[in-house]
C-alpha positions as CSV (number, residue, x, y, z in Angstrom):
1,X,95.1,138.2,153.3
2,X,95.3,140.9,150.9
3,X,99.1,141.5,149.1
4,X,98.9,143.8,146.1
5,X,96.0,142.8,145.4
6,X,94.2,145.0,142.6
7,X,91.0,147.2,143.3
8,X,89.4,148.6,140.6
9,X,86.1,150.6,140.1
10,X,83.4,148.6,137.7
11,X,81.7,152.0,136.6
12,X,80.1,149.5,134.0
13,X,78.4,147.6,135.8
14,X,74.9,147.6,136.5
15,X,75.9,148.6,141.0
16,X,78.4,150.8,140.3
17,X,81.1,149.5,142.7
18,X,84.7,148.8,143.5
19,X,85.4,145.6,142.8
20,X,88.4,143.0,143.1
21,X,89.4,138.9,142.4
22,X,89.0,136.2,144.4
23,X,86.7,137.3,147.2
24,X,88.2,137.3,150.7
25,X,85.9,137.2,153.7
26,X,86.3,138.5,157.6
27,X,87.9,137.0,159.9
28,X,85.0,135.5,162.8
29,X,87.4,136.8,165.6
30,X,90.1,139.8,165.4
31,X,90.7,142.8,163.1
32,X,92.4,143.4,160.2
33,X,94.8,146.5,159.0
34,X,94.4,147.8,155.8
35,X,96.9,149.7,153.5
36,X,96.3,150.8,150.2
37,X,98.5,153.0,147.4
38,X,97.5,153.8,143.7
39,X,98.5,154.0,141.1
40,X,99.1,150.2,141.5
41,X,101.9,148.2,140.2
42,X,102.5,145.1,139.1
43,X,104.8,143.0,141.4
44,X,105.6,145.3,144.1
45,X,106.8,144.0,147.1
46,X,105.6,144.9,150.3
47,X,108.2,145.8,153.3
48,X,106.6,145.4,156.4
49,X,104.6,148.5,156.2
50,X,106.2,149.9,153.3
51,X,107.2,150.4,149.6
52,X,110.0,151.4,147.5
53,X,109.0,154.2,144.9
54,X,110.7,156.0,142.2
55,X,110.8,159.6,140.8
56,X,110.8,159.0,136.9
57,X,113.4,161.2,135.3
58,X,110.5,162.1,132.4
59,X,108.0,164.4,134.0
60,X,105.4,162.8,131.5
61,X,106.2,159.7,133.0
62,X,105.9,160.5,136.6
63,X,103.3,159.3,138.7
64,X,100.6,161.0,141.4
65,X,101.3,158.8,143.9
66,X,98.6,158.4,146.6
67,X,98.0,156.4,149.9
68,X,96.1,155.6,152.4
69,X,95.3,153.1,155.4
70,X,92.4,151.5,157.1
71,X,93.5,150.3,160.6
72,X,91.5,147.9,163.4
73,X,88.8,146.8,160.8
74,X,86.1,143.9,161.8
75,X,83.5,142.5,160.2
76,X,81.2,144.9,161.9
77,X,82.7,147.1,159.8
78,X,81.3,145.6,156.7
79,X,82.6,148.3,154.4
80,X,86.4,149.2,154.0
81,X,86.6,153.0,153.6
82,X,89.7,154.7,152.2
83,X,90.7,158.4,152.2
84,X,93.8,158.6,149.8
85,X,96.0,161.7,150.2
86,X,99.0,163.0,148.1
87,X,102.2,161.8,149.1
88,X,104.1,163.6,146.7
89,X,104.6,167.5,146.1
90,X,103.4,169.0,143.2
91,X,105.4,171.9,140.8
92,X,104.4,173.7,137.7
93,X,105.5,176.7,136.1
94,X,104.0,180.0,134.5
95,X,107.0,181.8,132.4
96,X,106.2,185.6,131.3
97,X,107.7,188.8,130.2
98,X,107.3,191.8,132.2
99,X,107.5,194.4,129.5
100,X,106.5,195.2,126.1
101,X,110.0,194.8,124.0
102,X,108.9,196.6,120.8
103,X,111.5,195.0,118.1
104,X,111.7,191.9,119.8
105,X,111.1,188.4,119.7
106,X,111.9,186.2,122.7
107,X,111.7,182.8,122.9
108,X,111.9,180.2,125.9
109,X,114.4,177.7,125.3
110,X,115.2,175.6,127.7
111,X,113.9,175.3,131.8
112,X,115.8,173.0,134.1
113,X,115.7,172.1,137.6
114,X,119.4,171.4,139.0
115,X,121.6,171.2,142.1
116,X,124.5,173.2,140.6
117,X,124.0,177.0,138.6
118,X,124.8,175.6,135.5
119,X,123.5,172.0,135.4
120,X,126.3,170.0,135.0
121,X,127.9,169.6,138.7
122,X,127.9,166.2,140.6
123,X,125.8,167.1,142.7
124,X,122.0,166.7,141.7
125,X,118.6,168.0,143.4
126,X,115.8,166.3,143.8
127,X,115.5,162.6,145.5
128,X,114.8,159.9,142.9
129,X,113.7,157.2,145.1
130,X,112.6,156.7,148.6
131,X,110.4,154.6,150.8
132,X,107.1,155.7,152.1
133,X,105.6,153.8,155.2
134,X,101.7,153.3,153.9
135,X,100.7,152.8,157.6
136,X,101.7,156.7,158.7
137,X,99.0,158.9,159.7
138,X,99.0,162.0,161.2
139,X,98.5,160.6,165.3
140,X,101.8,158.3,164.3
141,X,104.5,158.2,166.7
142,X,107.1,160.8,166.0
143,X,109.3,158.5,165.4
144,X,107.7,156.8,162.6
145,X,108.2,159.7,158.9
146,X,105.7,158.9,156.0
147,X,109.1,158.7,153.6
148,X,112.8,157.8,154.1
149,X,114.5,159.0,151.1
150,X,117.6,157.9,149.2
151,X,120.8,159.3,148.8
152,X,120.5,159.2,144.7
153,X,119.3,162.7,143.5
154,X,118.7,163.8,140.0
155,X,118.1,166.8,138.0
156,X,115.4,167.6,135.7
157,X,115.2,169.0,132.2
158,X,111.9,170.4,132.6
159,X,111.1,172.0,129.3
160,X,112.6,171.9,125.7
161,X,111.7,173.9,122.9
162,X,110.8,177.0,121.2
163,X,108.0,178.8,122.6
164,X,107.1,182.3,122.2
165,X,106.7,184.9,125.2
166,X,104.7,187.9,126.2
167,X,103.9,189.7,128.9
168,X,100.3,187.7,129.1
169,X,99.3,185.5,128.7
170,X,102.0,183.5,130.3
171,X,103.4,180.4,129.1
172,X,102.1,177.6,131.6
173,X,103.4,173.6,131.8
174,X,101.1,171.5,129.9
175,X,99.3,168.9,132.4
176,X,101.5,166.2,131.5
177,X,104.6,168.5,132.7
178,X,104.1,168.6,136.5
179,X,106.6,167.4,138.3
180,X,105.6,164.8,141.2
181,X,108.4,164.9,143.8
182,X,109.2,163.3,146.9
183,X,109.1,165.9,149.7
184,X,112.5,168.1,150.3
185,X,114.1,171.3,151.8
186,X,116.0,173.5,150.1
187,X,115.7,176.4,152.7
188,X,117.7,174.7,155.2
189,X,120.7,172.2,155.0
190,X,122.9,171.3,152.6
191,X,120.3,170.3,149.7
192,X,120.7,173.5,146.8
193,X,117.7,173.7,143.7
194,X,119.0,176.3,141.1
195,X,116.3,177.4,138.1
196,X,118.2,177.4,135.0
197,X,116.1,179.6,132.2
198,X,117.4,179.5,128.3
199,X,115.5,181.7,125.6
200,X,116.9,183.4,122.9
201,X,116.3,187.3,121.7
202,X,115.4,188.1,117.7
203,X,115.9,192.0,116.9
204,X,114.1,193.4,113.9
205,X,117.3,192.8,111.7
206,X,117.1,188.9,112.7
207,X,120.2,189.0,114.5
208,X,119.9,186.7,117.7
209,X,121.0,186.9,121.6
210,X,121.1,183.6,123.2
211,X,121.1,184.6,126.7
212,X,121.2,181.6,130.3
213,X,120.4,182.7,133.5
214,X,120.4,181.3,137.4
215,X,118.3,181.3,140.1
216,X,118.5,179.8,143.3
217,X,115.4,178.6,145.0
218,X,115.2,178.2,148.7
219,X,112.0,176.9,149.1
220,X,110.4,173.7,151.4
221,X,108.7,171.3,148.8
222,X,105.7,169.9,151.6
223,X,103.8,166.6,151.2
224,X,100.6,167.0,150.2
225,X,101.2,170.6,148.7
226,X,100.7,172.1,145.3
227,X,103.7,175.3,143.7
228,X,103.8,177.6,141.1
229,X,107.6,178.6,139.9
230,X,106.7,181.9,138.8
231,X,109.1,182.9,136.0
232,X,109.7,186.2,135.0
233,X,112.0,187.8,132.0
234,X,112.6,191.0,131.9
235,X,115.0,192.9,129.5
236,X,117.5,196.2,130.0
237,X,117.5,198.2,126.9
238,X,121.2,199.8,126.2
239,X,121.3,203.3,126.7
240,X,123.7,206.1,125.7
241,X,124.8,209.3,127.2
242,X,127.3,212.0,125.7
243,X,129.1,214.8,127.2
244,X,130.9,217.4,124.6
245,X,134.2,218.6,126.1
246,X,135.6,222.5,125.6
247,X,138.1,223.2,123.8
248,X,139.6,225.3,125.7
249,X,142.0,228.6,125.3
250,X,142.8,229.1,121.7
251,X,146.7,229.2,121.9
252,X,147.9,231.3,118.6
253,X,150.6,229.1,116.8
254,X,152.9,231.9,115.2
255,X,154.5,230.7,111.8
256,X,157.0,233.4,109.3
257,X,156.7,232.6,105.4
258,X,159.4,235.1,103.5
């Protein structure tokens, strides 16, 4: 009856509705199951109960991706209602200092989201594409998951630039940086997310420190569920000590001029 078909809401007209093209009517005898996702996109094929989705590599590009389902509907029923939830987890990131460094200027650089410490290894983090099974709800069988994920992983480069840091305010993604992913652990099994943090250090004299540091994060990404990665630099200032040794016993060096 319905396949993909687009539902969209007419806040211009003069009863506010949602709206959609051609008409379809109930069924005299029976009921129908409804399943819904948004954003919609053109051409996507439904799988049974199903549909393919994929993580864009480009936060900016990545999608909110909702669902929901409607099942044993009649006419009595008159009025389809949906209640969409997030199907993805959500991440964003506050980056700070958590001193004063008098003489200083630091500046972030570079955040990135990888499954090796340094970014480059084979083996990525996060899944890029999976299936999610629009008719889950929580009184499914066990057997049945809301998303069966790939095997394909990637990593993402989640900031690039030059921004200036303090100790407040902190340096927060802009809204068009939150990362949408498909649900993951990286607490238990074989599945590893490092933080990989680039900013350089200007001294007084305009001589520069380019320094890269690692973090792993063991941390359950949950459908549904919004994060923080709270990122915090902190400098060790070089100090020096001095100890003075004796001299010792004066030893008397005897020397004869005639």
């Amino acid at each position: 009856m319905f396949n993909n078909v687009k539902v969209a809401y007419d806040a211009s007209a003069e009863t506010k509705a949602w709206t959609y093209s051609p008409l379809k009517y109930w069924p005299t005898d029976g009921h129908v199951d409804f399943l819904a996702y948004a954003p919609r996109v053109d051409n996507k094929q439904l799988k049974g109960s199903s549909i393919d989705f994929t993580v864009e590599s480009d936060a900016a590009n990545q999608k909110d991706l909702l669902w929901a389902n409607a099942t044993s509907q009649t006419k009595a029923n008159k009025t389809v209602t949906f209640n969409f939830k997030h199907a993805l987890a959500k991440i964003g990131y506050k980056v700070q200092l958590n001193g004063d460094y008098t003489g200083t200027t630091i500046k972030l650089n570079k955040i990135t989201l990888a499954g090796s410490n340094d970014g480059k290894g084979t083996n990525k983090a996060f899944y890029k594409t999976g299936t999610i099974d629009l008719s889950y709800t929580s009184t499914t069988s066990s057997t049945t998951k809301l998303w069966t994920p790939s095997e394909e992983k990637q990593d993402f480069e989640w900031f690039s630039g030059d921004e200036q840091l303090s100790k407040t305010p902190a340096v927060e993604n802009p809204t068009t940086k939150y990362l949408f992913v498909i649900p993951q652990n990286f607490k238990t099994g074989t599945d590893q997310l490092y933080v990989i943090v680039e900013y350089t250090i200007t001294y007084s004299d305009n001589t520069t420190v380019k320094t890269k540091v690692c973090k792993q994060l063991e941390k359950e990404f949950l459908q549904g569920k919004a994060y923080t990665i709270n990122l915090t630099i902190g400098l060790t200032p070089i100090e020096f000590n001095a100890t003075v040794d004796g001299w010792g016993d004066i030893e008397d060096y005897p020397i004869t001029l005639e």
